[in-house]
N, C-alpha and C positions, 0 to 999 in steps of 0.2 A: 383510163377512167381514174382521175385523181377523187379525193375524197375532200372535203372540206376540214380544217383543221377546228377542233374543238377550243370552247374557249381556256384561256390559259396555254395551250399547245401551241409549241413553235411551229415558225411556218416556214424556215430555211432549217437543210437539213445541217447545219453547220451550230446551230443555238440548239439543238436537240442534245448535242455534247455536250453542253457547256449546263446546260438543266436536265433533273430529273428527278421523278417519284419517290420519296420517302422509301415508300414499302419495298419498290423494286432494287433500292440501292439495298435495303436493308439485306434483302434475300442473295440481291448477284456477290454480297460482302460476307456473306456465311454467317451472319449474325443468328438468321432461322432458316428453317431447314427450306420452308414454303411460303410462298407470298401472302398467303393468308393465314399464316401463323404470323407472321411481321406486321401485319393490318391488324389482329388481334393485341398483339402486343403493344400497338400505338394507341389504339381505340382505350386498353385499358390502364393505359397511362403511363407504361414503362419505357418508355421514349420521350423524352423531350428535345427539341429543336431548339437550339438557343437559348435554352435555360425555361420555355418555355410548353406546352404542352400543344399537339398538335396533332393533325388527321394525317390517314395514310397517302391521301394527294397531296400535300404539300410540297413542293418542289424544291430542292437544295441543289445548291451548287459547292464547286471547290471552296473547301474553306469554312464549309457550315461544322457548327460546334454540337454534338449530339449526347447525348445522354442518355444510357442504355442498362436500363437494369436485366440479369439474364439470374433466377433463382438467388443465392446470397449474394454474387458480383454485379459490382456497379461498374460499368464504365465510360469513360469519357473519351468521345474519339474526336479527331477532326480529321472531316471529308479531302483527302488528298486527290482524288482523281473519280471519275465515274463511267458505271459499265454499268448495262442492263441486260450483260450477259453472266450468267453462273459460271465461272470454271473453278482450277484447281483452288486449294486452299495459298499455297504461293503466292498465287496471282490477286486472292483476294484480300491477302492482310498488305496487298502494296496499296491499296482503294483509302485505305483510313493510318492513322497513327494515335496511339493513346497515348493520353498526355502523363507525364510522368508523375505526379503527383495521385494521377487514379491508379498506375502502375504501383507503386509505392502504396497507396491505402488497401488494394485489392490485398496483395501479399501479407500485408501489418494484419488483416480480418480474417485470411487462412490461416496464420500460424497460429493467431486466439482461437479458432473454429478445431484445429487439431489440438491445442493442449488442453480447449476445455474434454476433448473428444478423449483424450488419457487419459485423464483424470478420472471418466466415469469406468463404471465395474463392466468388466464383459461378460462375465457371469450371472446375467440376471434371466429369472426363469427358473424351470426345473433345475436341481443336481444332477448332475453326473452320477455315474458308478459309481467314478473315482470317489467325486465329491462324499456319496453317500457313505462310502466306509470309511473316507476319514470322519465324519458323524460319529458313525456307529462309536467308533475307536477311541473316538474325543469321548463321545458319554459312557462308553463301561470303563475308560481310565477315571472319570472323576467319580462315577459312582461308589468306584468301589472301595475310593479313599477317603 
């Protein structure tokens, strides 16, 4: 009992490789955990296709240029190969390649993200103990002079 193929679905199993869903690449590439975390993430715009903005059907093949924001990292992949199977994470950074240029700005925005991140105080909140008798110690030394 064959099935009729949907429109936009291949009809030879040989173009089924060569196309596939957005969302499913996203997921089988370990970009999101689940496929409808990857549908969400399209829907609200952190993915664009082609420099473009696009739904979770949209179908890419090798070579599609993607753009992938994941919390402060932005990156830019292009689709080397396609699986709409999940395995290891090995097998999955072989699926995509980032381009060196986002590889380089990603790096340039952590090292400013840690040295603003030194810069701030770690001791904010209550004192310490410690803190509190160096207080104490600060003010009966100037009181009493």
């Amino acid at each position: 009992m064959s099935r009729k193929p949907e429109q936009g679905e291949a009809t030879n199993p040989n173009a089924a490789a060569e196309r596939l869903r957005l969302d499913i690449w996203l997921w089988a590439a370990r970009f999101f955990k689940t496929r409808s975390l990857a549908k969400a993430a399209i829907e609200g715009g952190k993915v664009h296709c082609n420099g473009e903005r696009c739904k979770g059907s949209k179908v890419i093949g090798v070579g599609t240029a993607l753009t992938i924001r994941q919390g402060f990292d932005q990156k830019q992949v292009v689709v080397k190969a396609l699986s709409d199977k999940r395995r290891g994470a090995p097998e999955a950074a072989l699926l995509y390649e980032e381009t060196p240029e986002s590889l380089a700005q990603r790096e340039e925005l952590a090292a400013q993200r840690k040295a603003m991140n030194a810069s701030m105080d770690s001791h904010s909140g209550r004192p310490t103990k410690q803190d509190r008798r160096r207080i104490q110690r600060f003010k009966q030394e100037h009181l009493e002079s």
